[in-house]
C-alpha positions in Angstrom: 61.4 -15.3 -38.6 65.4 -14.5 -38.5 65.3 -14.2 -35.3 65.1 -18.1 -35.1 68.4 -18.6 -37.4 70.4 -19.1 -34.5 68.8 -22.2 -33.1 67.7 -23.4 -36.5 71.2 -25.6 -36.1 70.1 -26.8 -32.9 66.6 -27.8 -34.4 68.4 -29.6 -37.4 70.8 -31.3 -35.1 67.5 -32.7 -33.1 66.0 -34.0 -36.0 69.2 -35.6 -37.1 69.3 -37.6 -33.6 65.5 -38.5 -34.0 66.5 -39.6 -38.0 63.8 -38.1 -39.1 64.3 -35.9 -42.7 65.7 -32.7 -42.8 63.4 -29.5 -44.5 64.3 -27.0 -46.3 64.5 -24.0 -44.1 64.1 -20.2 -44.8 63.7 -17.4 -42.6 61.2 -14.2 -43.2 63.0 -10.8 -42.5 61.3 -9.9 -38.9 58.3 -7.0 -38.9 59.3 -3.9 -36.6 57.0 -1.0 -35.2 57.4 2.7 -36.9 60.2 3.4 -34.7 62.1 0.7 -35.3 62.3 -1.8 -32.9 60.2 -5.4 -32.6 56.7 -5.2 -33.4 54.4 -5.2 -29.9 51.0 -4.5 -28.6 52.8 -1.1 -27.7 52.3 -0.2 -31.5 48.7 -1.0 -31.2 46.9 -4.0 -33.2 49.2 -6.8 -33.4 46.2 -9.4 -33.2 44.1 -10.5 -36.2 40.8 -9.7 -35.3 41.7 -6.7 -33.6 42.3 -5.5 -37.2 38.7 -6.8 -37.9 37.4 -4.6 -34.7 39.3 -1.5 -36.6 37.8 -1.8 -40.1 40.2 -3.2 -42.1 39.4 -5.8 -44.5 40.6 -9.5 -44.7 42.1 -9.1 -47.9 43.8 -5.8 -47.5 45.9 -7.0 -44.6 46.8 -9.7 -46.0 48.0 -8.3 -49.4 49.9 -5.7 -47.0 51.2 -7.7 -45.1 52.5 -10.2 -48.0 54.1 -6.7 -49.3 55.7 -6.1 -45.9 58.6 -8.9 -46.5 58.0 -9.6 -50.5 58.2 -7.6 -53.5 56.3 -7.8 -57.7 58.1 -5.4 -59.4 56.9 -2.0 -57.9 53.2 -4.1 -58.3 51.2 -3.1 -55.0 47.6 -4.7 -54.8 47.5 -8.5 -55.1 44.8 -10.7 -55.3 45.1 -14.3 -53.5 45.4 -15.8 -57.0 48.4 -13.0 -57.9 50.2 -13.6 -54.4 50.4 -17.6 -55.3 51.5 -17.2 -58.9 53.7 -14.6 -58.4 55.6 -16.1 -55.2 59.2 -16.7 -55.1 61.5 -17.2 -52.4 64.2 -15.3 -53.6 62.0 -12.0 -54.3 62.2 -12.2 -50.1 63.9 -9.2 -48.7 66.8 -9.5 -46.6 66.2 -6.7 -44.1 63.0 -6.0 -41.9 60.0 -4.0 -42.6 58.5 -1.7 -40.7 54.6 -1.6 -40.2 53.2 1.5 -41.7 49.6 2.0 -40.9 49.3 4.8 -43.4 50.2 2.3 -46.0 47.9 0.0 -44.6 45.0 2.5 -44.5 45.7 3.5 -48.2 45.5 -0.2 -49.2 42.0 -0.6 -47.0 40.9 2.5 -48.7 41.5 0.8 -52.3 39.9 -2.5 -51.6 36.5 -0.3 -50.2 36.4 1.9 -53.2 36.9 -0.9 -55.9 35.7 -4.1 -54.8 31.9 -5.2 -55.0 29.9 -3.2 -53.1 28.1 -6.5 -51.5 31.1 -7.6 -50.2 31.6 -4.5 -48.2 28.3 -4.5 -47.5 28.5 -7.9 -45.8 31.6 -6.6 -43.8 30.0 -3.1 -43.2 27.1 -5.0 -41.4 28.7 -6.5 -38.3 30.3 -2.9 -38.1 26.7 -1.2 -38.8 25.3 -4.1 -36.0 28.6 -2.7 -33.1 26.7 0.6 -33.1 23.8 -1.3 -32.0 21.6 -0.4 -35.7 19.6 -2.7 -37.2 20.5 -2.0 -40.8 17.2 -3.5 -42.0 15.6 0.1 -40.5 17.4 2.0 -43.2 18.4 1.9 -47.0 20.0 -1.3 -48.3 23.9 -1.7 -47.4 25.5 -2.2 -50.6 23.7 1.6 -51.6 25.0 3.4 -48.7 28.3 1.8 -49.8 28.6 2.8 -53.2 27.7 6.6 -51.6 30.4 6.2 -48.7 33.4 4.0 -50.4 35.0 7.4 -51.9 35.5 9.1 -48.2 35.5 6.1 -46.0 39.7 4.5 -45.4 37.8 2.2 -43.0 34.7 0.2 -42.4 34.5 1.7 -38.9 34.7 5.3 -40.5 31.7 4.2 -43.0 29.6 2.7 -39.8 30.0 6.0 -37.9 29.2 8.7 -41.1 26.7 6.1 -42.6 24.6 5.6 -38.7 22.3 9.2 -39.2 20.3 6.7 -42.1 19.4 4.5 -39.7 18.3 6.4 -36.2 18.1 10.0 -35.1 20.9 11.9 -33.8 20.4 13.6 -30.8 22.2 16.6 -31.4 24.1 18.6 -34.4 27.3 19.5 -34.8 28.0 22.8 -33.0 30.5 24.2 -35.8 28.1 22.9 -38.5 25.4 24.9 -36.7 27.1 28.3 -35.9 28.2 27.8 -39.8 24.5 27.4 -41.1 21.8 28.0 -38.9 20.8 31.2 -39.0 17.3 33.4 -38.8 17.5 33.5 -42.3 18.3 29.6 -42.6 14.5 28.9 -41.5 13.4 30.5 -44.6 15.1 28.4 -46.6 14.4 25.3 -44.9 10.8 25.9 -44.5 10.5 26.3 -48.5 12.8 23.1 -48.9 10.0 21.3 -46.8 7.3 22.1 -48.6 8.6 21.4 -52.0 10.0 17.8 -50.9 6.5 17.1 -49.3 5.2 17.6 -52.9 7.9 15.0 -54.5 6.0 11.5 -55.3 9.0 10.2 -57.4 12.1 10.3 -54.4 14.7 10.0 -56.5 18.4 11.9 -56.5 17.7 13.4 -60.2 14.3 14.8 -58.6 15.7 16.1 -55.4 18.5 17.9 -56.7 16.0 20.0 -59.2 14.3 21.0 -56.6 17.5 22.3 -54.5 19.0 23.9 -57.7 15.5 25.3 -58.6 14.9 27.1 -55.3 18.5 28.6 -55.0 18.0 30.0 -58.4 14.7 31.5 -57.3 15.8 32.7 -54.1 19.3 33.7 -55.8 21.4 31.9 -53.6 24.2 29.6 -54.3 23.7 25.8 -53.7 26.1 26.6 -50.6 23.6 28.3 -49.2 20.3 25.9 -49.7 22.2 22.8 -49.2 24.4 23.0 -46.5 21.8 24.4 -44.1 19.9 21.1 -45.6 22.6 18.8 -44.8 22.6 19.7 -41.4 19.0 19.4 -41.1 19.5 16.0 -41.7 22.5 14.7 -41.3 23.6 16.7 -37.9 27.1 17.3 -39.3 28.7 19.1 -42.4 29.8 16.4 -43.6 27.9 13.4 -45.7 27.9 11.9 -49.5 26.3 14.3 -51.9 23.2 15.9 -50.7 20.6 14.6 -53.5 22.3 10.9 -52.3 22.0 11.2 -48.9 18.4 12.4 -49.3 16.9 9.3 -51.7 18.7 7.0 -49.2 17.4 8.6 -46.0 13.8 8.7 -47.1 11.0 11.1 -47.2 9.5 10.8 -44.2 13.1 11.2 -42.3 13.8 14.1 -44.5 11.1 15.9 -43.8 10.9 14.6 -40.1 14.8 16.3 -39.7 14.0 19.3 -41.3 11.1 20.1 -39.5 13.3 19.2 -36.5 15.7 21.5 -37.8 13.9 24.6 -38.0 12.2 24.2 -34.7 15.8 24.0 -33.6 16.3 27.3 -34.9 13.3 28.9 -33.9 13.8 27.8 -30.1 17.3 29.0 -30.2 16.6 32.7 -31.7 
């Protein structure tokens, strides 16, 4: 770091006295927190793992922090074999860089959506595994990735939306509820239950006929039918596209949460 420059003569002068050969020496421009001043635990994550802990992967910290003190052209995402070939000591900058974690999350968020979906999917499991799930009780990881990658900047994020596949939630979202449960909702999901009982082939093409086909017949837009759905079985308002969520949850959850649902409603009315 530059901070080192002024007792680089000192080293030098050491290794002069020992004869031993000079190297070459160059100093890195020095990282600083957002406000300006030396990076340090103050600003949060300065260790490795603890980057690991918050969902980031390997390789996205390590392209952004490559970018932090080097520059491509106005090139942003590196892989390993990019960062060797393109290296040059005098593309170094001069003056420090400040640690942006929006940056950083953008970069995280890039590697998630386009890499292979196994290799999130081995990283998403040791996050999956924190929450204390067994992600061999749910659909396979590299599926719930492809559905998550597009809304998730981190693996934590995707281990906490992507956790209602795997066990029961306790209890819904109270906005989410006061949105969509209503009197009227039980109707709805009472039809939804049957129909979805009757489906042999559970498949995202099949369950979203059945959705569009009962809002049509009840004249209702999809609002109405599949929010009050994705509730039901996700507890929140928030999840990947309902017809997804449904083939990857299963049929026996499905209907298991909406019957959960409407007996929700029923005890609360």
């Amino acid at each position: 770091g530059d901070d080192h420059i002024n007792n680089t003569p000192r080293q030098m002068n050491i290794l002069k006295a020992l004869g031993a050969n000079l190297p070459l020496y160059a100093h890195l421009p020095m990282i600083l927190g957002s406000d300006g001043t030396r990076l340090s635990k103050r600003h949060g994550a300065v260790s490795v793992m603890q980057f690991r802990d918050d969902g980031y992967l390997p390789e996205a910290l390590l392209n952004y922090l490559v970018r932090l003190g080097w520059s491509h052209g106005d090139q942003e995402i590196f892989s390993v074999d990019e960062m060797v070939e393109y290296f040059e000591l005098e593309n170094v900058n001069v003056s420090a860089s400040a640690f942006n974690t929006k940056k950083l999350l953008w970069l995280n968020h890039q590697y998630i959506m386009n890499s292979d979906p196994a290799h999130i999917a081995r990283h998403l499991s040791w996050h999956i595994g924190q929450l204390g799930i067994d992600p061999s009780e749910g659909p396979a990881l590299v599926e719930v990735v492809k559905a998550q990658r597009e809304r998730s900047q981190t693996l934590v994020e995707m281990a906490q939306a992507s956790a209602f596949f795997y066990r029961d939630f306790d209890e819904y979202d109270e906005k989410a509820v006061k949105k969509n449960f209503t009197a009227e909702t039980i109707v709805v999901l009472t039809a939804l239950h049957q129909q979805f009982a009757a489906v042999e082939d559970w498949q995202g093409e099949v369950l979203h006929r059945v959705i569009v086909d009962l809002a049509e017949a009840k004249a209702l837009n999809m609002g109405k039918v599949a929010q009050p759905l994705r509730v039901a079985v996700t507890g929140t308002a928030v999840s990947p596209a309902i017809d997804v969520s449904l083939m990857l949850l299963g049929k026996h959850k499905t209907l298991a949460r909406i019957q959960k649902a409407i007996d929700y409603i029923n005890n609360s009315n």
